[in-house]
Structures are given as structure tokens and as C-alpha cells.
C-alpha positions in Angstrom: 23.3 -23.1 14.8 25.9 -26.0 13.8 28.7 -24.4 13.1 31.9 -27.0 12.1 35.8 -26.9 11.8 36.2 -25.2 8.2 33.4 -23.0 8.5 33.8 -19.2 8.1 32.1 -17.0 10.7 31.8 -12.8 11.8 31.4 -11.9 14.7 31.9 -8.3 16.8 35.0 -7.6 18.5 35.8 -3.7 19.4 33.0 -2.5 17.4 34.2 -4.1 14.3 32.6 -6.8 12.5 35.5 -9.3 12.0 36.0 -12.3 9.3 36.8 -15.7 10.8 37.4 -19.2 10.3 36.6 -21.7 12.7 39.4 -23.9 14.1 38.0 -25.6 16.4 34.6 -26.5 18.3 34.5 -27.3 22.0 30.7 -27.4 23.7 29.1 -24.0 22.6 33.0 -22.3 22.4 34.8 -22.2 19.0 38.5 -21.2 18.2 38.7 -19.3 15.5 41.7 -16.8 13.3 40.7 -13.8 13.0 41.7 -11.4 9.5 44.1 -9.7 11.7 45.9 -13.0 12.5 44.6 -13.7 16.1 43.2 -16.6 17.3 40.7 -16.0 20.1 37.5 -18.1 21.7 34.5 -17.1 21.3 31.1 -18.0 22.5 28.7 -19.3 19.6 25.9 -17.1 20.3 28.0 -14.7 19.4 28.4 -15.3 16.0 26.2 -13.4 13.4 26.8 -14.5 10.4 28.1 -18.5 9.2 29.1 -19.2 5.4 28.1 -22.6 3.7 31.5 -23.3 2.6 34.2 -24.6 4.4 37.8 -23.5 4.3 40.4 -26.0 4.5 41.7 -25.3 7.9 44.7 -27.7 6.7 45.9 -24.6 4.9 49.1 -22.5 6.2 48.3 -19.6 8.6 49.3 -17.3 5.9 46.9 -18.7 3.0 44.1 -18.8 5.7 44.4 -15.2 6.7 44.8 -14.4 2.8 41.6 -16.4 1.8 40.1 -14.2 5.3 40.9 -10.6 4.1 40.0 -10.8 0.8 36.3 -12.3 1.6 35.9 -9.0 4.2 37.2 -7.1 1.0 34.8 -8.2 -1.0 31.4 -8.1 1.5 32.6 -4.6 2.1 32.5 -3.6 -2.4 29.3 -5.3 -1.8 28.1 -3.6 0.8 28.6 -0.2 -1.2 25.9 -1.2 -3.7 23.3 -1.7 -1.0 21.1 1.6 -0.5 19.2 0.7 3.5 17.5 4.0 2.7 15.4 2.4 0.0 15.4 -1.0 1.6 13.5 0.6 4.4 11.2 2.9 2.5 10.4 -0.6 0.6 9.5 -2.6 3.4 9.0 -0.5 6.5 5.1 -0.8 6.3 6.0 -4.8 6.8 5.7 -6.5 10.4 7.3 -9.6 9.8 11.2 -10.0 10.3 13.3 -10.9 7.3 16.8 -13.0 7.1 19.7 -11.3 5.9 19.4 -14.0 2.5 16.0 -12.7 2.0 17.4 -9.2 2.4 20.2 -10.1 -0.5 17.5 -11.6 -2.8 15.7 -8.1 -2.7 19.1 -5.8 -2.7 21.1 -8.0 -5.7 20.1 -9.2 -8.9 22.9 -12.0 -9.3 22.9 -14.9 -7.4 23.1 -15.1 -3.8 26.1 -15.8 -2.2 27.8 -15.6 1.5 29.7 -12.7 0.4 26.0 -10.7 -0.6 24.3 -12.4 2.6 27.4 -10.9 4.5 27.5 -7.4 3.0 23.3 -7.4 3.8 24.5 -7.8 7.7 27.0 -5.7 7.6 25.5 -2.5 5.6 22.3 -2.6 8.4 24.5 -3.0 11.3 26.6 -0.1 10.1 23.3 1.9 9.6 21.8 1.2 12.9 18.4 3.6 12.5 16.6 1.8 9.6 15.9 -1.9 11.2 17.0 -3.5 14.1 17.9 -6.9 14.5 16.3 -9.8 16.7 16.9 -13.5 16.7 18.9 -13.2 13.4 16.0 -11.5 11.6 16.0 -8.0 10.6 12.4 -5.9 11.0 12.2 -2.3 9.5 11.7 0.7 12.3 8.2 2.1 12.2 8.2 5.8 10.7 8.0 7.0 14.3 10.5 5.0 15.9 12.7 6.0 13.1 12.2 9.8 14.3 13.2 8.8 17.5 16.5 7.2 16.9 17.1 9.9 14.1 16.7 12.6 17.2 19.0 10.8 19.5 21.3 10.1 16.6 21.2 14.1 16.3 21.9 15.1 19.8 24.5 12.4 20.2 26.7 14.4 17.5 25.7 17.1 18.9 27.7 16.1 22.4 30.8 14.7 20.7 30.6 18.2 18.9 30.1 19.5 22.4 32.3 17.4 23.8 35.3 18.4 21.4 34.7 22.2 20.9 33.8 22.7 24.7 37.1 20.5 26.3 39.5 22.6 23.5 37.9 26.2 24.4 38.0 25.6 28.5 41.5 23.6 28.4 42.8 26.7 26.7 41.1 29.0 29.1 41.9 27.1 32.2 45.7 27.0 31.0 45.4 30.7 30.0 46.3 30.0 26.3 45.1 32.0 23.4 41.6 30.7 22.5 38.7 31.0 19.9 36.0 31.0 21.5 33.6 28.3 20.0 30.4 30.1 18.1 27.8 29.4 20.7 29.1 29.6 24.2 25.8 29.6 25.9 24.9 25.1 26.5 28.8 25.2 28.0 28.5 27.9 30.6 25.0 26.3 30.9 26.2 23.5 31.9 29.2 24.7 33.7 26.9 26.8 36.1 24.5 23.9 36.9 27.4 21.7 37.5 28.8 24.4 40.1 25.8 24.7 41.9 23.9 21.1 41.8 27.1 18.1 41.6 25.7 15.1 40.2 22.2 16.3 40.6 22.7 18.8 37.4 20.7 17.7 33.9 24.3 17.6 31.8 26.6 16.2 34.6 27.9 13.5 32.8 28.2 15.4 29.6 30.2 18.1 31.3 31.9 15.9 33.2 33.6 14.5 30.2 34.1 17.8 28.4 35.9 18.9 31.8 38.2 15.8 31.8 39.4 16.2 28.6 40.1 19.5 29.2 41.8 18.3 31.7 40.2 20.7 34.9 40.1 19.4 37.7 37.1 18.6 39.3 35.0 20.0 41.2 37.8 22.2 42.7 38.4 23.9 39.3 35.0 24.7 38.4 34.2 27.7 40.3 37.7 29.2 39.2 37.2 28.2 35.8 33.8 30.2 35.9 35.6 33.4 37.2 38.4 33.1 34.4 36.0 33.0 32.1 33.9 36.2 33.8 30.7 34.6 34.5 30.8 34.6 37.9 33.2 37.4 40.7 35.5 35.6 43.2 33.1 36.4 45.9 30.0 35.1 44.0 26.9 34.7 46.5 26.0 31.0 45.0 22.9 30.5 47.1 21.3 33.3 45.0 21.5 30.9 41.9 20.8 27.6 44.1 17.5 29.0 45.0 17.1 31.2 42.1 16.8 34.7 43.9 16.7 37.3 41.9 18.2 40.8 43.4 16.8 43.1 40.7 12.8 43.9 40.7 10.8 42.9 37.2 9.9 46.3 35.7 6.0 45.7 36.2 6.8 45.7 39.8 9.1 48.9 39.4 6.4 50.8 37.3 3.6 50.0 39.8 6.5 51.1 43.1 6.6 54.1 40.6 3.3 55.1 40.2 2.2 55.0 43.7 5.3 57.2 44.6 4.1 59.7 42.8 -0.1 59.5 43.6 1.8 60.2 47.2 3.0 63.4 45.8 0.3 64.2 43.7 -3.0 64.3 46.2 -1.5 62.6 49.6 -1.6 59.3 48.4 -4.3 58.6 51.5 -2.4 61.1 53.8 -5.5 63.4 53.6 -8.0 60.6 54.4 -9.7 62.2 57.1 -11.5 59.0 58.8 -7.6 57.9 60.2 -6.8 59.3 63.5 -4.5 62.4 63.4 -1.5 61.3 66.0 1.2 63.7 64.1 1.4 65.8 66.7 2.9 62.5 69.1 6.2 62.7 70.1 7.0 59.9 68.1 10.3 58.0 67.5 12.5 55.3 66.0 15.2 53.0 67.1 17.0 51.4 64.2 21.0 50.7 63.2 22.9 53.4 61.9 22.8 51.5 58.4 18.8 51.1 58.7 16.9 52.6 55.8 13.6 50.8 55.9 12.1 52.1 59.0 8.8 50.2 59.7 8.0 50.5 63.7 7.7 53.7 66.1 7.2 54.3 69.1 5.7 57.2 71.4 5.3 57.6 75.2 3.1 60.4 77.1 0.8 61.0 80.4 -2.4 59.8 80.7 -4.6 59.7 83.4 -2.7 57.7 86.6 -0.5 56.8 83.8 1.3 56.4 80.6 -0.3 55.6 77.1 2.7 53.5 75.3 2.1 54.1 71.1 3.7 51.4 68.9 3.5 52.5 65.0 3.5 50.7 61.9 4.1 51.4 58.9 0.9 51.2 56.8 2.7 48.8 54.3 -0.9 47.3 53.5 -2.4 50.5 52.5 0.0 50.5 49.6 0.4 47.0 49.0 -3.1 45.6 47.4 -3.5 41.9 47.5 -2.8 39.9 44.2 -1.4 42.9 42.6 1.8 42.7 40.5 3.5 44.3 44.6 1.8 41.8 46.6 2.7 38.5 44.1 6.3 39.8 43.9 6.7 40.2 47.9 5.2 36.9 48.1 7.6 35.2 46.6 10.1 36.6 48.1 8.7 36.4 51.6 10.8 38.6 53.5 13.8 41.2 53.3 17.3 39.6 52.8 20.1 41.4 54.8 23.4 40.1 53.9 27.1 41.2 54.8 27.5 42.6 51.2 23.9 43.8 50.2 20.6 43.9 50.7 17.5 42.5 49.5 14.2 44.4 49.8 10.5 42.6 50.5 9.2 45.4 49.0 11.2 47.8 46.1 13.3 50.4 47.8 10.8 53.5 46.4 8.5 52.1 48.8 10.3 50.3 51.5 12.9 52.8 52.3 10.5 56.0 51.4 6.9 55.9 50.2 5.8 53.5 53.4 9.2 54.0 55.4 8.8 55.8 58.8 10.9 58.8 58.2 12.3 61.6 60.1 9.8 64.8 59.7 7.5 63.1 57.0 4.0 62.4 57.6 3.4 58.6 57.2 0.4 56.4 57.1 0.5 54.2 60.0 -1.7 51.5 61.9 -0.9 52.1 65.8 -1.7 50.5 68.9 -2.1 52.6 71.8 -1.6 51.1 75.2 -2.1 52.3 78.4 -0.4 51.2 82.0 -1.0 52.8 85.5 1.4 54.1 87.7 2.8 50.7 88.5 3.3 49.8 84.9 0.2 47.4 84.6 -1.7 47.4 81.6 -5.5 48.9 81.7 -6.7 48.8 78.4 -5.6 49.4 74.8 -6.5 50.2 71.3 -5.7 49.8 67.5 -6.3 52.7 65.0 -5.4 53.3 61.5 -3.4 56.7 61.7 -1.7 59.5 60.7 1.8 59.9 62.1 4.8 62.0 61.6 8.0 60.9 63.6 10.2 63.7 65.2 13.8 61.4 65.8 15.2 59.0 64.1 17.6 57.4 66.9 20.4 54.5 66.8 20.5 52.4 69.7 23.4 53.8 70.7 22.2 57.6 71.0 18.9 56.2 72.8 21.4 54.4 74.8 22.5 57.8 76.1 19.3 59.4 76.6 17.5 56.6 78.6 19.2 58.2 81.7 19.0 61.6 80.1 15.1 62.1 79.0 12.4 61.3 81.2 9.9 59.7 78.9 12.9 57.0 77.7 13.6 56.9 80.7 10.0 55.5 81.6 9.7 53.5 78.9 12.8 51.6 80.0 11.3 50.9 83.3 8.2 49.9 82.0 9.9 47.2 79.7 11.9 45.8 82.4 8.9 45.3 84.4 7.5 43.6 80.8 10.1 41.5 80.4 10.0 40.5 84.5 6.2 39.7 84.0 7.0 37.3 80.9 9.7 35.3 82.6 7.4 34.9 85.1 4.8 33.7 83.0 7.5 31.1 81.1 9.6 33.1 79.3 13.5 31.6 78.2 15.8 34.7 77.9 18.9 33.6 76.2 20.9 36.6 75.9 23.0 35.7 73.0 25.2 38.7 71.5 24.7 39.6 67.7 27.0 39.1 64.8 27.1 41.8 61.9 29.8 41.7 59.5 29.9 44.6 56.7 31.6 44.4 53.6 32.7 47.6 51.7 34.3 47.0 48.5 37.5 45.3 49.8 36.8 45.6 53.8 35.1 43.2 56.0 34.3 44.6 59.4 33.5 42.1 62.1 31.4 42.7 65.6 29.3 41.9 68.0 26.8 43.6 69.4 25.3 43.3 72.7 21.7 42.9 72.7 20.8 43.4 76.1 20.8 47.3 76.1 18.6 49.5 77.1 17.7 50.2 73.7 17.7 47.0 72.5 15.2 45.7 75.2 13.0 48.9 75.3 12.3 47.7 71.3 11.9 44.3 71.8 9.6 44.6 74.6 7.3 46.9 73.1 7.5 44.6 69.6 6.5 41.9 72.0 3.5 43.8 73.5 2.5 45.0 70.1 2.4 41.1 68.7 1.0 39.9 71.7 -2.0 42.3 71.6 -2.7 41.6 68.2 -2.9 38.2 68.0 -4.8 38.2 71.3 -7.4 40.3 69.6 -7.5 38.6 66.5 -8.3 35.4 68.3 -11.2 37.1 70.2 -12.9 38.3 67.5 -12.1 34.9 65.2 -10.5 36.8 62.7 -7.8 34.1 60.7 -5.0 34.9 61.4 -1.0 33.3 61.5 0.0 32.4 64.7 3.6 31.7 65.8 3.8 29.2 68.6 6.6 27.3 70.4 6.3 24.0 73.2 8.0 23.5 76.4 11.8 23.4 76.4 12.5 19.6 76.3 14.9 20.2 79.6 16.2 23.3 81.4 19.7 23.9 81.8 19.9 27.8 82.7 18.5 30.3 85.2 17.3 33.4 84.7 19.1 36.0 82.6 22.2 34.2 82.9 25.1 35.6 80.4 27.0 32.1 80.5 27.9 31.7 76.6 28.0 27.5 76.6 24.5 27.2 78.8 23.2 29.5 76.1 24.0 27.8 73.2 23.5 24.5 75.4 19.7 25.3 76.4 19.4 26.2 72.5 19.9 22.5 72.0 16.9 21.7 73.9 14.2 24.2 72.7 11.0 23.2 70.9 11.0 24.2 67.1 8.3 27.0 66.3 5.4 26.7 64.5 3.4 28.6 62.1 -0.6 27.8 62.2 -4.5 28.9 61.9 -4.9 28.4 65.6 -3.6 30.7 68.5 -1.2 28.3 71.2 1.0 29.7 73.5 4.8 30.5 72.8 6.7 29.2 75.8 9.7 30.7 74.8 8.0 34.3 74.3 6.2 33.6 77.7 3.0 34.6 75.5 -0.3 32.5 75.4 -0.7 33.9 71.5 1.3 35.2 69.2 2.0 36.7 65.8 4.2 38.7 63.9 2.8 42.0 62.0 5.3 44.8 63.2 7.7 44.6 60.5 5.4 44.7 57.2 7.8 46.3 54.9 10.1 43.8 55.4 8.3 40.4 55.8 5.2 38.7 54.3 3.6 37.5 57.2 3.6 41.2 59.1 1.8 42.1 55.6 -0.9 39.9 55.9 -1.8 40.2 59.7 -1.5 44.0 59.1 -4.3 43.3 56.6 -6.5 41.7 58.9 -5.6 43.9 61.8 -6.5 47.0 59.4 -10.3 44.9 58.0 -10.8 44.5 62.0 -10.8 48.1 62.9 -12.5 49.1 59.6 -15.3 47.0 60.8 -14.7 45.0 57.2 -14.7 41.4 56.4 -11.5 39.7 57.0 -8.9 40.1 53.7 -8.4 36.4 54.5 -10.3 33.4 55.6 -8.4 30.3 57.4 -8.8 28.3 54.1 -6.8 30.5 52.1 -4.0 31.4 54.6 -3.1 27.4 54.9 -0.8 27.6 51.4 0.5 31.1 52.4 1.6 29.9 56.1 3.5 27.2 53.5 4.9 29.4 51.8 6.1 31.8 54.4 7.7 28.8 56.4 9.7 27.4 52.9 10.7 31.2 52.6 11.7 31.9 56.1 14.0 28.6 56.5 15.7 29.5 53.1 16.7 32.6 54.1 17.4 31.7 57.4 20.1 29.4 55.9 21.2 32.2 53.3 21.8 34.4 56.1 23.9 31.8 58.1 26.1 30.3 55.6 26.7 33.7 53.3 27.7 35.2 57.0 29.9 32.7 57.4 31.5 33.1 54.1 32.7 36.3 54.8 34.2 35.3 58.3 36.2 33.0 56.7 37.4 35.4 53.7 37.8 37.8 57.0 40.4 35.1 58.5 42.2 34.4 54.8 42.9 38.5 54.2 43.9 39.0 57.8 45.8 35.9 58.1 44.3 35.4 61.5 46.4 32.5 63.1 44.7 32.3 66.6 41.2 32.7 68.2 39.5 31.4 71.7 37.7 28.6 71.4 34.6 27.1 73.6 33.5 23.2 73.6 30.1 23.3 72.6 29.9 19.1 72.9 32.1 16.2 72.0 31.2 13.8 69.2 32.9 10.7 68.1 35.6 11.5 66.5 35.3 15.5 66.8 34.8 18.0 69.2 32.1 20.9 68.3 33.3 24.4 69.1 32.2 27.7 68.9 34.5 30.7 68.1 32.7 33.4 70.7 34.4 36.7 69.2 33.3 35.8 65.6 29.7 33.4 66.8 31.4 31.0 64.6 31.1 27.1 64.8 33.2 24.7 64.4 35.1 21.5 64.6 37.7 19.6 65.5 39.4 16.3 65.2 39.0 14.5 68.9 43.1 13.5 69.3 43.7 17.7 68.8 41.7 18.3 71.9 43.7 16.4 74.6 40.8 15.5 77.1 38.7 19.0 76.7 35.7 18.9 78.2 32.4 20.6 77.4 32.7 24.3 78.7 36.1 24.2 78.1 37.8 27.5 77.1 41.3 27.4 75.0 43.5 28.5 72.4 43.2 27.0 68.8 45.2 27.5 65.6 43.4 28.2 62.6 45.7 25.5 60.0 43.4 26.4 57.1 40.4 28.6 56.8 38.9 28.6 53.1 35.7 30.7 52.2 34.8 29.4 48.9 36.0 25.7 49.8 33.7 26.3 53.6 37.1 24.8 55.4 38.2 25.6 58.5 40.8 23.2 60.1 41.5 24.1 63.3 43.8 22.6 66.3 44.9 23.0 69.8 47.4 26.2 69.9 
């Protein structure tokens, strides 16, 4: 394109199509005035649009931008007579591109001039949907592609309408300024939500983003709040249940069917009067559980047999209840396992069943699936059994009452000694003890109670023992008769830093550091850590998925039935169960860790004992022992601490919704 001295050109400048004369013409750069009385440079391909006429540039400033305006005035009354609707419905069946002159020829009946040429350019630029423009030809949009653009047109009024509606209402709510509330509040807290819980990552980030910055919140720090002004969400609002879309409540298929089997239990036994399961009612059976427990799913009996002891362990029959791929077993599928936080609790199974229907309770007869084990006088075992049963359990004990009686009662008493000699035998075989203590934090309405509990008591190792036993057999017996089965195995320790039993807190949580991860599989390995050359889990089948299934195929076993499962179709379930069991592993850990923090804001707790867990490169890792808390801090606080290192720190900020805690030397 020659454009000379004279010559009048438009061109784009801040979205405007702008009238120009040409002043001057250097390589492919002109100088031009502008209608607004500017001169400016500006590149030649920039240029859309070049009159035949020249101006005479000899002209004063003032007739120049005169002679300017009232050529833009003009192309603009022109541009009014043009209808792009029709243009486009006229040629949009065409392929070929046409020029803006052809364009005039079609839209004006008078002769063609600069000014209609112009007002061609400037009504179809304007319009923006009907044709688009390429190497100074226009070509209509295909009746699709103008659906397309029409769409996007459509949901890009729809976020400035969005964008001004939403930044008003939540400025005014943020502030806390009488609002009207705009007539759909739904896409805003929508968005608002997903922007909480995923960043950058959410489908509407930039959207919101915008709508938040004009409404001047700041963020992210002002989202959460913002969501609790506006009721949404409470101040202590578990997150993690949206991140990973837990729900708390059951769906109401699942309820009905929870229902309906409660009351088949009441009507005709519900399987309580199938003869072909082994009466042990009459055992004196018992459970060890927390004074909160409500789900009771083990039991456990002791009494003489010949030279010796038979050792029961009792299961709830959760699988006698719970059919595969009904609405039950798809719902506790999906959630894999009970979730036990400081502020509630989530059931595997729906309470009418997990804490009653299959729940091991005090003077009720429950079905059960039991292992019977007998040892000789000198605690070795001789043989053992399963058997689907029929069980009634006499006490319901806490730790600490069974605490009391192991020197009081003579059969807890023997069933202590028995699973110290257990325990002995596994370390021999391999077994890592790392007595670690327990955190449990409660919340009650407005009270957080903090402890920790030791979990080397007689109780505690009496249960653990026998649950031990009770896995061990069972996945030893599974893998002798090739039934598939889950197995959960662990390697070698990578080093060993700690001798037997010892109660040192940092050699603990340092030997942690070097244990192999476990594994769930088809095949039976050993579980180094357990001291065990199989194992699996199936002693807790009210409260996880896993115990469910190898309950199942424990139960076909015994029955003399084909396995429930074969190899092939426990592969996606072991996937499953690990995905499940790591997210609510995680839960579990950072919701606890919530509440310790909240703990430290409402009791303005301003010092703690600290331990160096390691030393990094610009922090030192620490461990709170009262709460089980980690932590951090920066290197130059520490003065020269060394791992093992006890001392005194100084909470400077601890922040439960923002997960801070700042900590120094005291």
C-alpha cells in the first residue's frame, strides 16, 4: 500500500477507529494528525483504510483537524444506513472475500465514495460477529461459526453483568453495608467456594478474581471470611470435606436399605436363628474400646482347654448384612473407611447398622465370624479355627477399667501374659515396636480437650496383640488354601537406629524416617514391621472396606463356597482402598491439627517444649511432644540446637484457618 503526504488514513488507537492525515512518510512509518489533534507515528501496516484524495497538508492545524472531524462525522451518518444483518444473510453462503468498495457498491445506491468505503469498514468492525476481516478483505462467518461467536458474545455479557452485580453485592457485604442481594446468587458463591478451595486451579478463577478486586476483598485472605459473612460456610468449616467432596449425610436409598434390615433383625432374627452357625453365646465374651466408642466390631474371650487356653477373637459379621454391589456395599466403597475426626464422626457403614444392627453390644446377641485359638501351658500356639457364630458379649470395658482388672481377674490376667509372650515372639521374628503415644483431641461445642494417651498399656497391648494374631491367621490361611485375598506387606527398615522397646521420643520419630512404605497386593509377603510373614486386615469390618472384603472371603472359606472374589477383580478395589486410605489419612492429620492450633489461639498458649526432630537449610524441624505437633523454625532462632535437643519455644503466631505457627526460641 503507497500511502503519500496528503493522504487521509484510519487506523485503531484505544479501540477507536481514528481519522487521519498523513504528514509525513519515513520507510514503512508515517506521521500523521489525528481528529483529536495529536500527532503520533504509526506503522503502515497498521493502517485500514486510505482515501484517494489528498488533503493539503499546507493547510493550518486548525483547518486540518476541521476537514478531519467532519469526514469521521459523516462515515459515521453513513454507517447508520448500513444494515451488516442483511449484508450477511446476503452473502454468507459466499467463500470468496470481498473489499470494503465492493461492500459499498452492494450497501449504497449513490456513488461510491471514501466516505461510503469508510462507513463499510467501520459498521463490520463495530459488528464483529457477521464477517471477519483478512488481508483487507471481508468474508461472511459460516452459519455455525456465527453461533459460536454469538455464544461467546452471550457469555461475555453475561461476566461483565457478573462482574458488576457480583463486585457491588460482596463489596457491600465485605464492608457490612446495606445490600440487595443480586436475583441469582448461586454462579457467585459458586465461584466463591471453588476459588476457596482450589486457587488458580478453580474453572472461574479469573472471573472471580476480577469480581473480588473490584470489590475490593482482599485476596485470598478475605475469601474464607467473606464466605462466613455471607453464611455459607461456619468459622470452623472442615474444608477437606468439600476438596474431596465427602459427603457426611447417607443418600436415602442407603438409609431405607440400613432401615429395612434393622427391622428383618427384629422381625425373625435377621439370621440370629440360623442354626448351621456355632452357638458361642454362652462365652464369656468381652470388648475393649474408648469410652466414646459406639461401633464395636471385635471381641474377645479367654477359657481352659485341655493343657491350656483357647483365645476367641470375634467379629462382627458386617458381611452377613452387607451384600456385595448392593446400594450398602457401593456406598461403603466409596467411602472406604470410617472417618473419626476431633468434631465428628464419619461412619463406613450408616449408624443403624454400625453402631447397632452389626455392633457388638453389651447383652445382645450378635452374628459374628470368630477365630478360636488355642496355646499350651507355655503360651505356644497348637492349632486354631474359624467359625461363623453366634455370640452375645457380657462387658463392654474401656481400657482403662480392663486396665484395673488385668491384675484383678485371672483370665485378663492370662491373656496379658500370653500377649507379652506374642509380642516377645514377633520382635524376635523382626518386629519394629515404636511406642509412640496417641493424640485425641475432642471438640464439644466451644471446648477443645487435648491428650495423650499412652498406648503401651496393658489393655492396649492385650488388643493389639490378639488383632495381630487374628490377621495373621487369616491371611496365613487364606494364602494356603489360594483364596484372593488383600495382603498388607512392608520391607526391611532402610537403617536401624533404636533397640528394643525403647520409649526415646526423637529415635522414635527418627527410625520412622527410615521405614519402608506399606503395600497393598494379591500376593502374601512378609510385614517386617509386624514381624509377620503374611498379613491382612479383616477385624474391623464395620469400619473399613478392606476388613469387609476379607471377612467375605474368610466367611465363603468356612462355608466351603467359592471365593466372593477372584484376584482379577480385587486389583481396582486394592486401588481404591489405597486412594481412600491416604485421603483420609491426610484428613485425619491436618483437621487434627486444625484444632490444636484453634486450641493454642483460645487459650492463648505462649509457651511449649520443643524437640529437634532434624535441621534443614534454613529451618529447624521440631516436634511439640505434649500436643504430637510438628513444626518449624527459622535456623538463626535456634542458636546452634542440635538434633535431640530439648527447649523452650514461644509460640509468636499460631493461626488455625491460615495453618501458621511461628515459633522461636523462648
Amino acid at each position: 500500500m503507497e500511502i503519500k503526504p496528503g493522504a487521509r488514513v484510519e487506523f485503531f488507537e484505544s479501540k477507536r477507529l481514528l481519522c487521519a492525515v498523513c504528514l509525513e512518510v519515513k520507510n514503512s512509518r508515517l506521521l500523521v494528525l489525528t481528529e483529536q489533534d495529536r500527532e503520533t507515528n504509526v506503522s503502515v501496516k497498521r493502517i485500514l483504510h486510505t482515501d484517494h484524495e489528498l488533503v493539503d497538508i499546507r493547510l493550518s492545524r486548525i483547518q486540518l483537524i476541521a476537514i478531519l472531524q467532519e469526514a469521521a462525522a459523516r462515515r459515521q451518518n453513513l454507517m447508520g444506513r448500513i444494515s451488516v444483518e442483511e449484508l450477511w444473510d446476503l452473502l454468507h453462503e459466499e467463500e470468496e472475500g470481498f473489499s470494503c468498495n465492493d461492500l459499498a457498491e452492494i450497501c449504497f445506491s449513490e456513488e461510491i465514495t471514501s466516505d461510503h468505503t469508510s462507513a463499510v469498514l467501520r459498521a463490520l468492525l463495530t459488528d464483529s460477529i457477521h464477517f471477519k476481516l483478512k488481508d483487507r478483505l471481508f468474508y461472511a462467518n459460516s452459519q455455525e461459526k456465527l453461533k459460536q461467536i454469538l455464544l461467546q458474545h452471550e457469555r461475555q455479557a453475561q461476566k461483565e453483568k457478573e462482574l458488576a452485580e457480583g463486585s457491588h453485592w460482596l463489596g457491600s457485604v465485605w464492608r457490612g453495608e446495606p445490600i440487595v442481594e443480586p436475583e441469582n446468587t448461586g454462579p457467585y458463591l459458586r465461584m466463591l467456594k471453588d476459588f476457596c478451595l482450589f486457587g488458580a486451579e478453580a474453572s472461574d478463577y479469573q472471573q472471580i478474581k476480577k469480581i473480588l478486586a473490584v470489590a475490593q476483598v482482599p485476596v485470598p485472605q478475605g475469601i474464607f471470611p467473606l464466605l462466613v459473612k455471607l453464611g455459607v460456610w461456619n468459622e470452623d468449616e472442615n474444608l477437606y470435606f468439600h476438596r474431596f467432596g465427602i459427603q457426611e449425610d447417607f443418600p436415602e436409598e442407603v438409609l431405607e436399605t440400613a432401615d429395612q434390615i434393622a427391622e428383618e433383625l427384629g422381625d425373625d432374627g435377621g439370621g440370629l436363628r440360623d442354626h448351621t452357625r456355632e452357638d458361642l453365646s454362652s462365652l464369656p465374651t468381652f470388648t475393649i474400646d474408648g469410652p466414646l466408642t459406639k461401633d464395636y466390631d471385635d471381641a474377645l474371650s479367654i477359657r481352659p482347654a485341655e493343657h491350656g487356653v483357647e483365645v476367641g477373637v470375634h467379629i462382627a459379621d458386617a458381611a452377613a448384612f452387607v451384600l456385595p454391589d448392593t446400594p450398602l456395599d457401593l456406598e461403603a466403597f466409596e467411602r472406604v473407611n470410617s472417618l473419626y475426626l476431633p468434631d465428628t464422626r464419619i461412619p463406613m457403614l450408616p449408624t443403624k447398622l454400625s453402631e447397632d444392627v452389626c455392633s457388638l453390644r453389651q447383652g445382645e446377641e450378635r452374628l459374628a465370624t470368630s477365630v478360636l485359638v488355642r496355646f499350651d501351658e507355655n503360651d505356644n500356639l497348637q492349632d486354631y479355627r474359624f467359625a461363623l457364630s453366634r455370640i452375645r458379649v457380657q462387658r463392654q470395658l474401656t481400657y482403662s477399667e480392663a486396665n484395673e482388672l488385668v491384675t484383678l481377674e485371672e483370665g485378663l490376667g492370662r491373656l496379658y501374659r500370653l500377649c507379652t509372650r506374642l509380642r516377645r515372639r514377633r520382635i524376635k521374628q523382626g518386629a519394629l515396636l515404636l511406642p509412640l503415644p496417641e493424640l485425641r483431641v475432642w471438640v464439644n461445642k466451644n471446648e477443645i480437650k487435648i491428650a495423650t494417651l499412652d498406648r503401651e498399656t496393658p489393655a492396649q497391648l492385650v488388643v493389639s496383640e490378639l488383632m495381630i494374631l487374628a490377621n495373621g491367621l487369616a491371611a496365613e490361611t487364606l494364602a494356603a488354601n489360594r483364596v484372593p485375598a488383600i495382603y498388607r506387606s512392608q520391607g526391611k527398615p532402610q537403617e536401624i537406629v533404636i533397640g528394643e522397646g525403647t520409649d526415646d521420643l526423637y529415635l522414635n520419630y527418627l527410625q520412622r524416617r527410615y521405614l519402608s512404605r506399606a503395600e497393598l497386593s494379591t500376593q502374601p509377603k512378609p510385614h517386617s514391621g509386624l514381624g509377620m510373614a503374611a498379613y491382612t486386615n479383616w477385624t474391623s469390618p464395620i469400619r473399613r472396606y478392606m476388613d469387609l472384603v476379607i471377612l467375605r472371603q474368610l466367611k465363603s472359606l468356612v462355608r466351603g463356597e467359592p471365593p466372593s472374589y477372584t484376584s482379577e477383580v480385587l486389583d481396582p478395589v486394592i486401588s481404591r482402598i489405597t486412594i481412600g486410605q491416604s485421603r483420609t489419612l491426610q484428613i485425619k492429620k491436618e483437621w487434627t491439627r486444625y484444632w490444636v492450633l484453634k486450641y493454642f489461639e483460645r487459650e492463648q498458649i505462649k509457651f511449649v517444649d520443643a524437640l529437634v526432630l532434624n535441621q534443614g537449610r534454613r529451618t529447624y524441624n521440631l516436634l511439640i511432644p505434649e500436643y504430637l505437633l510438628e513444626a518449624s523454625m527459622p535456623l538463626e532462632e535456634g542458636r546452634g540446637l542440635s538434633p535431640g535437643d530439648h527447649f523452650r519455644v514461644e509460640i509468636v503466631k499460631a493461626s488455625a484457618r491460615e495453618e501458621i505457627l511461628k515459633l522461636r526460641m523462648a
